[in-house]
N, C-alpha and C positions, 0 to 999 in steps of 0.2 A: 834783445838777446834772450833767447832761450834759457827757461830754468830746469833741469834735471830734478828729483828729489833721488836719492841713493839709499833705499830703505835695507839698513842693515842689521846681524848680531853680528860678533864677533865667534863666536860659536859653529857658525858657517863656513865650512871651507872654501863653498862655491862663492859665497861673498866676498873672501878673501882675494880667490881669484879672481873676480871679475871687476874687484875694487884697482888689483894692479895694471890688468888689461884694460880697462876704460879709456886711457889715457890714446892708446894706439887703436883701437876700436874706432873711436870717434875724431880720428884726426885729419879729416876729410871734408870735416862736417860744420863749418864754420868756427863760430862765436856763439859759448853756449856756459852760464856758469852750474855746480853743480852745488845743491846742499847734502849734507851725507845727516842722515836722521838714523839716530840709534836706536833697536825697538828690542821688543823680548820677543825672539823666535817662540819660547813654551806657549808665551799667552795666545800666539797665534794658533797654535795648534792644540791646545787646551778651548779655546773658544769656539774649532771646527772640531771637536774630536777626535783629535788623529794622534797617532803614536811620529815620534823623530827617525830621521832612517838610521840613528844608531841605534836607536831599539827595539830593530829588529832584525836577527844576525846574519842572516841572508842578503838583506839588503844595506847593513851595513856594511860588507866584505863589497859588495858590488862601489858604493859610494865611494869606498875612499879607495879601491883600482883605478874608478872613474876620475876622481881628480888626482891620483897620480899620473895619469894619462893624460889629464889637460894639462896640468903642469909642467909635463915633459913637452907637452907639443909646443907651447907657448913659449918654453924660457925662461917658466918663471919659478925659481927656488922655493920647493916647499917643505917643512915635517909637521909631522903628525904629535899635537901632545901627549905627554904622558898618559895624561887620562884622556877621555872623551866619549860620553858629553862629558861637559864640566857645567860648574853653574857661573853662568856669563853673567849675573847681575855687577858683581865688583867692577867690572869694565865696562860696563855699558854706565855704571853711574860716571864712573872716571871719566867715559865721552864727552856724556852732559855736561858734568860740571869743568870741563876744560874751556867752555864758550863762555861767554857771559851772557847774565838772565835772561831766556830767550831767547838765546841763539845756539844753532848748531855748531857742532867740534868742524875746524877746518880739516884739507886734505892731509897735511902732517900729523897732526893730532891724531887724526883716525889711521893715519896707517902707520905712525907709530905703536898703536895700540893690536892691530891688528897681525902686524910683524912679530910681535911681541906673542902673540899665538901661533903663527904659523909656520912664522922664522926663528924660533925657540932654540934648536939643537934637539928637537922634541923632550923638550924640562915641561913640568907641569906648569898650566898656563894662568891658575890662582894659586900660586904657592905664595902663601905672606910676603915674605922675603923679596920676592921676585916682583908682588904687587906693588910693596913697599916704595925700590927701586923704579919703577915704571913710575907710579905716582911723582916720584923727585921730578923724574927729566923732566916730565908734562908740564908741572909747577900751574896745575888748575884753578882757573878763576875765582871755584867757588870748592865748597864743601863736599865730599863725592858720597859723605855718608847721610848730608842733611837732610831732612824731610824736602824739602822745596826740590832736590833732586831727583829722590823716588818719588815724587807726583810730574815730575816734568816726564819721566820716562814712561810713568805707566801712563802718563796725557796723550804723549807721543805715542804706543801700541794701542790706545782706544783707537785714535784718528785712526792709523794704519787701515785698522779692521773695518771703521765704517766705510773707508772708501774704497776695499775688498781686496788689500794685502791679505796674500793665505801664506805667505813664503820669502823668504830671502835667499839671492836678493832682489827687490823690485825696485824696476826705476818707475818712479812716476814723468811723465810728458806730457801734456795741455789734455791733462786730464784721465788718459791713456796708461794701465799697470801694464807692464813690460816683467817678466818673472824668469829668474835664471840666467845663467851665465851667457845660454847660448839664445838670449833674447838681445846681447848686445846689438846683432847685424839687428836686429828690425828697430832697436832705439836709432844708429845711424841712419836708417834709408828714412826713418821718421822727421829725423834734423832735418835733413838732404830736402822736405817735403815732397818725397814720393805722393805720389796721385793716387796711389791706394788705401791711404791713411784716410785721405779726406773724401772719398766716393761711397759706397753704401756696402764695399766687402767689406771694411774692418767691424763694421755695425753685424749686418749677416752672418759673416763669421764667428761672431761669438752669442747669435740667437738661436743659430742652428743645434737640435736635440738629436742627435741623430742617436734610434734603439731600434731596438727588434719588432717588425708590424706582428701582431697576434692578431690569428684569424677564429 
């Protein structure tokens, strides 16, 4: 059986969505289990130098058109928090420490978690109160504020990085980042093991520099 890894924040709207879609995405595609791994979207982008697309207001207005557009076309209910960004730390520890040591949060957990931002009523999505609550249902294995938790997460966005997560969400496949929502079809035709995956375009495909010749 095939392992997915499901690299996410909750921070992400596209991870939101493509955490719902998954499900019918890949339903074609055998026997495949997935692990959903919680990471800090900043550190990724603190570590490449890049700004978030909400901070920058151009492309934030584009961003969240764009996945109200996906969301309409899919089916699948969304709003927008209160605020946004927010700081996703308090929920990503919540993830972690919903598993036991060393294991990742199952599919309920995480999309408990992730509803909980995206299926709001658009309420802020770390309001105490509301964290409070989220915290009871979950009823987490371990401690969400413990140190042993903030080093499993920030363990979990080291690995990400070395193995060249720049973005959520990525699915990792034997070996293979898959980035974005709209990488679902190529994680399926991957399952499927299309003959492209394993011949020398996916290799070529991402050795190729293609710029400007100067004469």
């Amino acid at each position: 059986m095939k392992t997915l890894r499901f690299y996410f924040d909750p921070i992400s709207p596209y991870a939101a969505l493509a955490f719902e879609h998954l499900p019918e995405a890949l339903a074609d595609c055998g026997s495949y289990q997935v692990e959903y791994v919680p990471i800090l979207f900043a550190g990724l982008l603190m570590a490449h130098g890049q700004k978030g697309p909400a901070e920058i207001e151009s492309k934030r207005r584009w961003t969240f058109r764009q996945i109200a557009w996906q969301a309409h076309k899919l089916g699948i209910p969304m709003q927008t928090p209160a605020q946004h960004p927010f700081n996703p730390l308090p929920l990503l520890r919540l993830a972690w420490a919903c598993g036991a040591p060393g294991s990742t949060p199952n599919r309920h957990q995480v999309e408990t978690i992730l509803r909980h931002v995206w299926r709001g009523e658009g309420a802020n999505a770390v309001d105490p109160q509301r964290l409070a609550k989220l915290t009871q249902d979950l009823t987490p294995q371990q401690d969400p504020a413990s140190e042993a938790i903030k080093v499993q997460l920030r363990e979990a966005t080291e690995a990400a990085l070395l193995k060249g997560v720049f973005g959520v969400p990525t699915i990792e496949l034997d070996g293979r980042l898959f980035w974005g929502l709209d990488s679902l079809e190529m994680v399926a035709a991957a399952l499927r093991g299309d003959a492209w995956f394993e011949g020398p375009d996916w290799e070529a495909a991402g050795a190729a520099r293609p710029g400007i010749q100067r004469h």
